[in-house]
N, C-alpha and C positions, 0 to 999 in steps of 0.2 A: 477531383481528389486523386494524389498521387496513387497508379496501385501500387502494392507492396506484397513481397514473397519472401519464404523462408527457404534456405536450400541445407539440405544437410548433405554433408558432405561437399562443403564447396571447398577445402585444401586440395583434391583429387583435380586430373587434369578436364574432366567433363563440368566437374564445380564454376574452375576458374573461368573458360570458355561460357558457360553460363550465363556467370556472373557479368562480363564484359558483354555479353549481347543484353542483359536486363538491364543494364545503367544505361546503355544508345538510345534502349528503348524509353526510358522516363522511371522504370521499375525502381522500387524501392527494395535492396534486399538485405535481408538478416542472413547471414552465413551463421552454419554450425560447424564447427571442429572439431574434436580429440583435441589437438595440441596444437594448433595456430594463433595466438593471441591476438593477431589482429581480428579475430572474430567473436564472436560467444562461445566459449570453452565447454562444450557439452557431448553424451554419448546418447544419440537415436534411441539406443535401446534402454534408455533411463526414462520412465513415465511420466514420473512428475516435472522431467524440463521441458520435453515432448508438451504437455499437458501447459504448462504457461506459457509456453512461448506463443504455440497457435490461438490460445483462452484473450491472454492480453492484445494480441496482435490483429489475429481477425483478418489474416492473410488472404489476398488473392488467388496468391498461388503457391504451394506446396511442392517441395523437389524432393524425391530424395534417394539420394546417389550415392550414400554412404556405404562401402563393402570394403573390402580386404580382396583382390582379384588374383584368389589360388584356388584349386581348385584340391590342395593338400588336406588329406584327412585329420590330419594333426591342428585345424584351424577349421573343424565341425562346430565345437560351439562361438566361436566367434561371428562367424557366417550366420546360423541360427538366430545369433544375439541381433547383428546389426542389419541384416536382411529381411529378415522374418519377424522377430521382435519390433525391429525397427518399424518396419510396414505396418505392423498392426498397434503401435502407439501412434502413431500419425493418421492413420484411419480414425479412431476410436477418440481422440482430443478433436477431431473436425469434426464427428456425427455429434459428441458433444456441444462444440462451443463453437464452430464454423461451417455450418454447412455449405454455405456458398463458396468455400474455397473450392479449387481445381487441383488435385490432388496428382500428380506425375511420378510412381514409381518406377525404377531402373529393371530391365528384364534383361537375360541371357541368351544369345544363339546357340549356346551350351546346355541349356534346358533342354531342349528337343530331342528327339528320335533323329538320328545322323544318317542318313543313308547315302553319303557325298553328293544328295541331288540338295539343290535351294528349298531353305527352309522360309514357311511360311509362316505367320503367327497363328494361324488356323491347324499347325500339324500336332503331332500327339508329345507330351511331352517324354522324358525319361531323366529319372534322377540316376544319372550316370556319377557323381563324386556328391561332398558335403555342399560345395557351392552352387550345385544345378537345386540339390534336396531342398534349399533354403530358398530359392528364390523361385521354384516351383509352389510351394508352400505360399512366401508372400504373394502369386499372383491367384491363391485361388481365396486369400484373404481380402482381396484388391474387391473381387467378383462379389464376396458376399456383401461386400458395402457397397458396391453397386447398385447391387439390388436393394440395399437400403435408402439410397436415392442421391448417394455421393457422388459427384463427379469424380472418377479414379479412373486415369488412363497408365497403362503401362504400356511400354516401349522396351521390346527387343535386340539387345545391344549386338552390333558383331564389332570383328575389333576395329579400333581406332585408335588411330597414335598423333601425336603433338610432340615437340622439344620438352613435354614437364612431363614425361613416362621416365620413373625411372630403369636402369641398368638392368633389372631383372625382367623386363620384358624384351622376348629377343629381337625385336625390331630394334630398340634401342641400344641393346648392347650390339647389334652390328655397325650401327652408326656410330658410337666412341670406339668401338675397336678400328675401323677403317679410319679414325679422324688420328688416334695413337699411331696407328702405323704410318699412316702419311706425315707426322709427327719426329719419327726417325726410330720411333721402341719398336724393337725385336718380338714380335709375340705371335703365336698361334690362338686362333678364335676357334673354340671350340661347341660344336652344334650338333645337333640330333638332327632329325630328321628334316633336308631342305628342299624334299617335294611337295612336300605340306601346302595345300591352296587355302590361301584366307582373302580374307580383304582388308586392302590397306585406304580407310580414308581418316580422312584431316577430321579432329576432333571438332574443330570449331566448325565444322558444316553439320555434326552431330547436333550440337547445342541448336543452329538453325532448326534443324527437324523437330527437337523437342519442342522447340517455341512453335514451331508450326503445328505440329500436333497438339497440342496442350487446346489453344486457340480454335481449335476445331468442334463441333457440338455433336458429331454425328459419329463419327470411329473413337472406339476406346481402347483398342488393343492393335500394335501394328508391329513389324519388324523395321529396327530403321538401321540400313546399311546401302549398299552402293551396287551390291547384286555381282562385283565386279570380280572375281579371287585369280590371285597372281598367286607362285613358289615364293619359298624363302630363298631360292637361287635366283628368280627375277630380283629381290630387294637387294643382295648382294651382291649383285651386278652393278644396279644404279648406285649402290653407295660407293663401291673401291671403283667404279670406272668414272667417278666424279673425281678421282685424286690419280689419273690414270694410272692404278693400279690391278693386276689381276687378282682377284679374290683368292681363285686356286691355289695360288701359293702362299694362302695366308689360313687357310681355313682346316681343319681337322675333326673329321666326323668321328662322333662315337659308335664304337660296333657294336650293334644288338639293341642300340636305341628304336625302342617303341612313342611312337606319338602318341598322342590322342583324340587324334582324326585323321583322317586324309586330305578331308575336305571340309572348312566351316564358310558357306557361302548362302545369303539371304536371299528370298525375292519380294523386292523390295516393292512390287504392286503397288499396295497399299497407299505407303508414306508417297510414290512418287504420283497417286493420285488428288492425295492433299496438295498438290503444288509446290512439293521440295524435290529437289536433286542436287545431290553433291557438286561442287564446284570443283575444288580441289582434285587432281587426277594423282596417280602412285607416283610419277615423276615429279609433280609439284611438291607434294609430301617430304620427299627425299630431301630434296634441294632446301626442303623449311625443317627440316631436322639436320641437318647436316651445316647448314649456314649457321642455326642455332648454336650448335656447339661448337663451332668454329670463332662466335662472336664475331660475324661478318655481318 
């Protein structure tokens, strides 16, 4: 019998990626959206769809990747809604009507206590803005169903980018600023802070870990990232010296710009004990977002 999963949030760039690894695989999946009509038109934090979708379905496997990624306090209850709510109707319709699904909630490297060393899924958390509060919240919802005998794994995200991030993430918006300029528009890119260490890996190696993780009977909690963190001045290297262009002359920092870390970087143990490692390296990534918008 085909298995079958539902993923909420699969219009997001970790959905779609998902999605194409569950169809290689044989999976059968129901996508939920807000607004994508090629899918089931529905919102996580609504119960009674939550509640039939998984009652009629009787799902294998359960995603759910549904968020809004700000961490802007003007977007507290939306977060609360689709994170928090969200997790706890998809818990609460499987102790109902599926218990034998496999339940995969979305975590944060932003949840944690930051000390610019690698964060572990073992370390203490801290609700730093509405989006950490929210999904701190859904994983200690994740915990109590656990212990009511749910299979409910959560996965610690760090960042990750693909060609379907939009503009307002700044990985992305350097890559159409540098693809414009090389273009022949006159324009200054404007940035905060480009010491900042993150990690840049490919979403579709993300999606790999999930499916590896999920699949696994023994870990339920893991960080899944690359452990690797590069500057936002390494990324803007490899994008404007891909169009041999010097970024310096393209770039204007804001004065008095505060970040919100120094350092977001995982150690990634764990997941790379399950038998995953990223493929994809920060130079690969570039060249698949940069090619992307180029339509090469």
């Amino acid at each position: 019998m085909q298995p079958k999963a539902i993923i909420f949030g699969i219009n997001g760039q970790d959905g779609f990626y998902l999605n194409t690894l569950l169809n290689k695989a044989g999976v059968e999946v129901i996508g939920v959206s807000r607004r994508n009509p090629a899918y089931t038109i529905g919102d996580v934090a609504g119960y009674a769809l939550v509640e039939k979708l998984i009652k009629d379905n009787q799902p294998d496997y359960v995603f759910h990747l549904a968020a809004n990624s700000t961490t802007r306090h003007d977007t507290v209850f939306e977060n609360y809604q689709t994170i928090s709510t969200g997790t706890l109707n998809i818990l609460e319709a499987v102790y109902k009507y599926s218990k034998q699904s496999k339940v995969f909630i979305a975590g944060s490297g932003l949840q944690f206590v930051n000390n610019n060393a690698p964060i572990a899924e073992t370390d203490t958390f801290e609700a730093r803005d509405s989006y950490s509060m929210a999904r701190i919240q859904s994983v200690y919802t994740s915990r109590y169903y656990r212990s009511l005998g749910i299979n409910v794994y959560v996965g610690y995200f760090f960042n990750h980018d693909s060609p379907l991030r939009s503009e307002r993430h700044v990985n992305q918006k350097i890559v159409m600023a540098a693809r414009r300029i090389a273009n022949g528009e006159i324009e200054k890119l404007e940035l905060g802070d480009i010491t900042v260490k993150k990690e840049f890996t490919y979403a579709g190696d993300v999606a790999e870990a999930i499916w590896k993780f999920i699949n696994n009977n023994a870990v339920f909690e893991t960080v899944i990232g690359s452990g690797k963190a590069y500057t936002i001045a390494n990324w803007l290297e490899l994008c404007f010296s891909y169009y041999n262009l010097d970024w310096q002359s393209y770039v204007s920092l804001i004065p008095g710009f505060a970040s919100e870390y120094k350092t977001l970087v995982s150690n990634p143990a764990t997941i790379h004990s399950l038998g995953w490692q990223p493929v994809v390296s920060i130079n690969d990534l570039a060249l698949i977002m940069l090619k992307a918008n180029n339509d090469l």
